[in-house]
N, C-alpha and C positions, 0 to 999 in steps of 0.2 A: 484602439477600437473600443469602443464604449458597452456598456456590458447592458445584458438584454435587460427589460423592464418584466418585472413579476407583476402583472392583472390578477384584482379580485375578480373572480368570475361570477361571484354571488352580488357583487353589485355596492357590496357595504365597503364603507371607509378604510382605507390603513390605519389609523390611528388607534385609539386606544380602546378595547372594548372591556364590557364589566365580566366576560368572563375570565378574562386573562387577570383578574386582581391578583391572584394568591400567587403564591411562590410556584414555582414547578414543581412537583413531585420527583426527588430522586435526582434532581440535577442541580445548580444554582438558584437559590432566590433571586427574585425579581427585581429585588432591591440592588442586585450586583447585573443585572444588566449593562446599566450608565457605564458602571468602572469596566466591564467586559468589553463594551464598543469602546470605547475610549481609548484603552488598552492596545485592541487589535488596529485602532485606526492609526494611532502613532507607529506603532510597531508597520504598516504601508506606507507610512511618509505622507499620511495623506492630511490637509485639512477637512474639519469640516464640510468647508462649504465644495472640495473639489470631493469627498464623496456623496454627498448628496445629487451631484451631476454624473458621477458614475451608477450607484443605484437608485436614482430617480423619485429619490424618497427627499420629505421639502430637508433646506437644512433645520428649522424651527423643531421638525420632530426631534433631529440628530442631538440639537443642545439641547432641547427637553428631558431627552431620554439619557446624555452621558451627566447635564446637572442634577439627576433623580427629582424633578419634575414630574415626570411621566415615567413611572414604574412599569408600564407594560405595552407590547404592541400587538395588531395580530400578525397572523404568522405569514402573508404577503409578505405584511411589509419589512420582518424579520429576515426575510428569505433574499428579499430586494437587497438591504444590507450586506450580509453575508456574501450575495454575488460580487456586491462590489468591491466589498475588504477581500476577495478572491480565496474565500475560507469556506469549508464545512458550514448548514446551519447549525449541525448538533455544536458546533466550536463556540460558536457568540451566543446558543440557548444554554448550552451550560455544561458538565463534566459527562465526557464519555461512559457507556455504560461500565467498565471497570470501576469506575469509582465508587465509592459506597457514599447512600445519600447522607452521611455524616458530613460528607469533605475529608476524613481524616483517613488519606494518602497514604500517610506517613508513618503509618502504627508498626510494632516489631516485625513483622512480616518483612513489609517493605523495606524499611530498612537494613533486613537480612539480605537482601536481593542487593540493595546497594552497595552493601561490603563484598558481598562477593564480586560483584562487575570491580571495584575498586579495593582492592583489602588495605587493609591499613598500610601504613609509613614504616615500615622496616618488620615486615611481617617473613616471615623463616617461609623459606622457596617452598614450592609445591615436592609432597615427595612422592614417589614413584606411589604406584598401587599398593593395595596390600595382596597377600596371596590370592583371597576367593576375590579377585578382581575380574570382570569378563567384558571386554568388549563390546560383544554382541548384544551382553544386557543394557550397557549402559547407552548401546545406540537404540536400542528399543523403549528405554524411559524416554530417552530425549524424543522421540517419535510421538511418544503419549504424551507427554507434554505438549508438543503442536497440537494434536487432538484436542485437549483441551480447551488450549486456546483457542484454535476454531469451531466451539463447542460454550464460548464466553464464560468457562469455568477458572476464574480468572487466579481463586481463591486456591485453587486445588495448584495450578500451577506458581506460583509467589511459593505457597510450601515447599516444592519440591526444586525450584530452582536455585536456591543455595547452592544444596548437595551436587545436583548434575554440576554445575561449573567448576566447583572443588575436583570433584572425579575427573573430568577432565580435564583441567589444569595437569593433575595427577599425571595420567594416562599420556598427555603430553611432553610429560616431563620423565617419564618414564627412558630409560635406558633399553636400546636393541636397534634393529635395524630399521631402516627408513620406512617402509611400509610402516611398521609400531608406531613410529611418531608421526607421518603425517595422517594415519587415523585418528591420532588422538588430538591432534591439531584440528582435523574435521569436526571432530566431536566436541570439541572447546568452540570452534564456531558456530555450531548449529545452536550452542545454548547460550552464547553471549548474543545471537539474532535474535533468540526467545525473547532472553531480557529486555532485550530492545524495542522488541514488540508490545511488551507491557510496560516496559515504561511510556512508551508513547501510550498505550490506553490511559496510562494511569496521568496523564499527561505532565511528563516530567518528561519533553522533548528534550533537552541538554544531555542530562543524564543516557537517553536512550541511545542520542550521538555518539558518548564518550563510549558506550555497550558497544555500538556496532563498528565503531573507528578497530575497538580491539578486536571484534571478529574478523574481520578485514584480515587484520597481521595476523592473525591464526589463520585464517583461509589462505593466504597466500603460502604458507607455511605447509599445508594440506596436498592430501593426494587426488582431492577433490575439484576439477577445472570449472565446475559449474556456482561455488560456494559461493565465488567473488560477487559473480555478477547476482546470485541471488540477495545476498547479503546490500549491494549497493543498491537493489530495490528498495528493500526495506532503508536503506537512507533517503533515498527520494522520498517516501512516504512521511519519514521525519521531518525532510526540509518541506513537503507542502504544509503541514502542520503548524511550522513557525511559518508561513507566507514566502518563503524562498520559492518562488516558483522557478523563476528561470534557474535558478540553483538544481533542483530538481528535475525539469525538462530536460537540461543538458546532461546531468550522467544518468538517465535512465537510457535517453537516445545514442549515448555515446557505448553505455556496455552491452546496449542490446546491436548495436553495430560490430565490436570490436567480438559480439560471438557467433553472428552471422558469417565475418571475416574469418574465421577459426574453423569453420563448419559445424561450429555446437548442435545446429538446429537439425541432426542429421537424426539425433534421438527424441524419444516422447518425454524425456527428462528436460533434456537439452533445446526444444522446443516450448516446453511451458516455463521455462525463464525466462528465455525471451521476449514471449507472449507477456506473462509479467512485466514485463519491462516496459515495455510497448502500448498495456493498461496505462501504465504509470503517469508514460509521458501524455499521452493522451489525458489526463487527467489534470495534470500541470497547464498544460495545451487550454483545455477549458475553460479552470478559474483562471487564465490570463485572459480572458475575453474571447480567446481564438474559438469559439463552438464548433466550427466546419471542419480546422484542420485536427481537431478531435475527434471528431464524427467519423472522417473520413482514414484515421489511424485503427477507432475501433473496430471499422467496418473490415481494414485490412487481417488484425488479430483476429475476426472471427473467421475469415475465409482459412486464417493458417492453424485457427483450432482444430479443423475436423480433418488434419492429418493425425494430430493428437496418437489417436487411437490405431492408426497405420503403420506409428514406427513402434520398433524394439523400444521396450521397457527395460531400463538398467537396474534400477534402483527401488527405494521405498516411497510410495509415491507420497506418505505423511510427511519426510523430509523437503519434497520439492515446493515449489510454486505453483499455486493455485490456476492453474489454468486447462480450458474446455471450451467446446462451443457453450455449453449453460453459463458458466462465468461468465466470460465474455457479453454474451446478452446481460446479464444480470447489471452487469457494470455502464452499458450502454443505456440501459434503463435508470440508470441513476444519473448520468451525466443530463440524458434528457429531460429528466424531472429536475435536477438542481439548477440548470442554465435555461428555467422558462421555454422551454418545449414539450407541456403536459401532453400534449397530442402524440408526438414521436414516443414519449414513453407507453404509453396505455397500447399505442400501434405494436411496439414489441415486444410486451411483456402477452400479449393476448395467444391462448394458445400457447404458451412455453411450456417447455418440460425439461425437468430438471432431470441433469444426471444424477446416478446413485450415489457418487463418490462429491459430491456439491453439500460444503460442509453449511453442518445446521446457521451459522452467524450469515451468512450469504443469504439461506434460503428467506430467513426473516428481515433484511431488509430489503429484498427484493419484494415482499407483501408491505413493508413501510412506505415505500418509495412507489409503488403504485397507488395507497391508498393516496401519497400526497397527489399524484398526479391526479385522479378523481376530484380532490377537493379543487385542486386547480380548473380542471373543468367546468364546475360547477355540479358535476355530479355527486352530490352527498350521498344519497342510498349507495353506490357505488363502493366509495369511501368504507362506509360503513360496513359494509360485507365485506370487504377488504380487512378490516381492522376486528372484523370475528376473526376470521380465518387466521389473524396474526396472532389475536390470544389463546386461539387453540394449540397453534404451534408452539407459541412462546411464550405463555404469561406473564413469568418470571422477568423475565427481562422486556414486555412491554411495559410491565407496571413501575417499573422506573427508568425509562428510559422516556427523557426530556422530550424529542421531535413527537411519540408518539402520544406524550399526552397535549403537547400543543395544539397536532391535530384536533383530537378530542374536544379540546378546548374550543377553538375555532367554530367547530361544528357544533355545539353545545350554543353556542353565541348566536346562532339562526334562530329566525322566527318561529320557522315550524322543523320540529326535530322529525328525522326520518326516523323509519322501524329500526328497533335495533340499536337507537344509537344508548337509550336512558342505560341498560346492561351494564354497556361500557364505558359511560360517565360513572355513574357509581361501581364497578368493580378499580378505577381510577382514585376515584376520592374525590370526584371534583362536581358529581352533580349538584344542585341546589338545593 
């Protein structure tokens, strides 16, 4: 199935415009565009000239833009791309917000976090706790830790996650009865998922693999029935990452089956995995081209969010999977605005209201993904008020986060700027 066509709605060319010269702010220079599409188009098996038929972009821009001919596009026609290599656009504009706009990944931090997911080659076994050792506490760091991360404090968590996987290693390895080790087996899970999860921010997809392959065997290992299938989310979300879609598709739709078949879904824990799950494949569903039977998957997850809140609550809900009728919408708002349906998104985001427990990283790309849908429309003043309202909430992470200065950009490249917009080119860096 051939993948939708992204429309300028302002009427101007896909091609190159003068305000897109400079590098991005905080993500990839522009100059590594070329080797970026390049990169991900090999990595689809695709040529040239068969994606330019898939995203409807000529092939002439394609080898302009992977020969560093044409340093820049606007975000159409970046977006058109992207649909077709069946990727994120923030993947082909450049390094997710985790990354620091240095590029350098790789500094002592990180690879603290590395040795821990992997310790060295004949490294002396994990030993038991020491005395002031406490369970309870150290399933409460690992909690705050997810906070974090869903809080993009990405910085606060890379420090602290050494220590928790040691502790739990520990705790796992700990000597006493069954209950003792598969909590500590839980809790060796929960923080090799973390890592998994910043390693993909940090986008060292391999690496995040090898984190959650071994959450996995600690999950199984656990007293926890919900660990697995949460854990083999976050591997879907890896494999769409590297383009494995159908990779991804398949065990999101396979584990959220095999916990339906268990009766998991009998709880509000055991329900928002699911749901999770369910997001997933729907999202795999999409960048494979299928839009409908996406659509029609999230439409299902929201009708089974708003038991949500009907069943028994087991657990800590920082541990679980993100899932709500707010999520849910949130996320169908982004498939609508990424797969060229500006209209279906602006329809659902209009009048939402978020839940209380909808964590801050959600709430701001649900205000990104609308303002894109605006620009899509042709509504700039829209846009624009959209993109206040996202620097009130999140400065910090709009001011280097690559799609939102694209926007920016884009709208900067119009004849006549609406209200509002100069603010926010110059609190950017990018007005003239």
């Amino acid at each position: 199935m051939p993948y939708p066509a992204v429309r300028d709605r302002f009427g101007m060319p896909w091609t190159s415009s003068p305000a897109i010269r400079a590098a991005y702010r905080g993500g990839v220079a522009t100059e590594d565009l070329g080797r970026t599409l390049r990169r991900l188009r090999r990595l689809a098996s695709l040529s040239q000239e068969e994606l330019a038929e898939r995203s409807d972009v000529s092939v002439d821009v394609i080898r302009q833009l992977e020969q560093g001919r044409k340093h820049s596009a606007r975000l159409p026609t970046l977006h058109a791309l992207a649909n077709g290599l069946g990727v994120e656009l923030t993947t082909l504009l450049g390094d997710p917000p985790a990354v620091s706009s240095t590029g350098e990944n790789d500094g002592p931090r990180f690879v603290a976090v590395r040795r821990a997911i992997m310790p060295t080659l004949w490294a002396p076994e994990a030993r038991p706790p020491g005395p002031g050792f406490s369970m309870a506490r150290l399933r409460e760091q690992i909690a705050e830790g997810w906070t974090q991360y869903h809080a993009a404090e990405f910085d606060a968590v890379m420090k602290a996650l050494p220590d928790l996987i040691s502790d739990a290693r520990s705790a796992a390895a700990a000597a006493g009865d069954t209950a003792d080790r598969g909590a500590g087996f839980a809790a060796l899970g929960k923080a090799l998922q973390l890592a998994g999860h910043v390693a993909v921010r940090m986008g060292k997809t391999d690496l995040a693999l090898i984190s959650l392959e071994r959450a996995i065997d600690a999950a199984r290992q656990s007293c926890d029935p919900l660990l697995v299938p949460m854990v083999v989310n976050s591997t879907a979300w890896a494999y769409q990452r590297q383009g494995r879609l159908e990779d991804a598709l398949g065990i999101a739709l396979h584990a959220a089956a095999d916990m339906a078949d268990a009766g998991h879904t009998g709880t509000a824990d055991g329900l928002k995995v699911w749901g999770a799950l369910t997001m997933s494949a729907a999202t795999s569903a999409a960048r494979s081209g299928d839009y409908e039977r996406a659509a029609a998957m999230m439409e299902t997850a929201e009708k089974e969010a708003t038991r949500v809140s009907k069943l028994p609550d087991t657990g800590d809900s920082r541990m679980v999977s993100v899932f709500s009728p707010s999520s849910v919408r949130i996320e169908r708002v982004r498939l609508a605005v990424q797969y060229a349906h500006p209209e279906d998104a602006l329809k659902l985001a209009k009048g939402m209201r978020l839940a209380k427990d909808t964590p801050p990283s959600w709430r701001t790309w649900l205000l990104l993904d609308v303002a894109r849908a605006h620009t899509d429309v042709g509504d700039a003043a829209g846009a624009v008020k959209t993109l206040e309202a996202l620097r009130r909430t999140a400065p910090m992470w709009m001011r280097h986060h690559t799609l939102a200065v694209a926007i920016v950009r884009d709208l900067w490249a119009l004849p006549n700027h609406p209200p509002g917009l100069r603010p926010l080119a110059e609190f950017l860096g990018i007005a003239d």
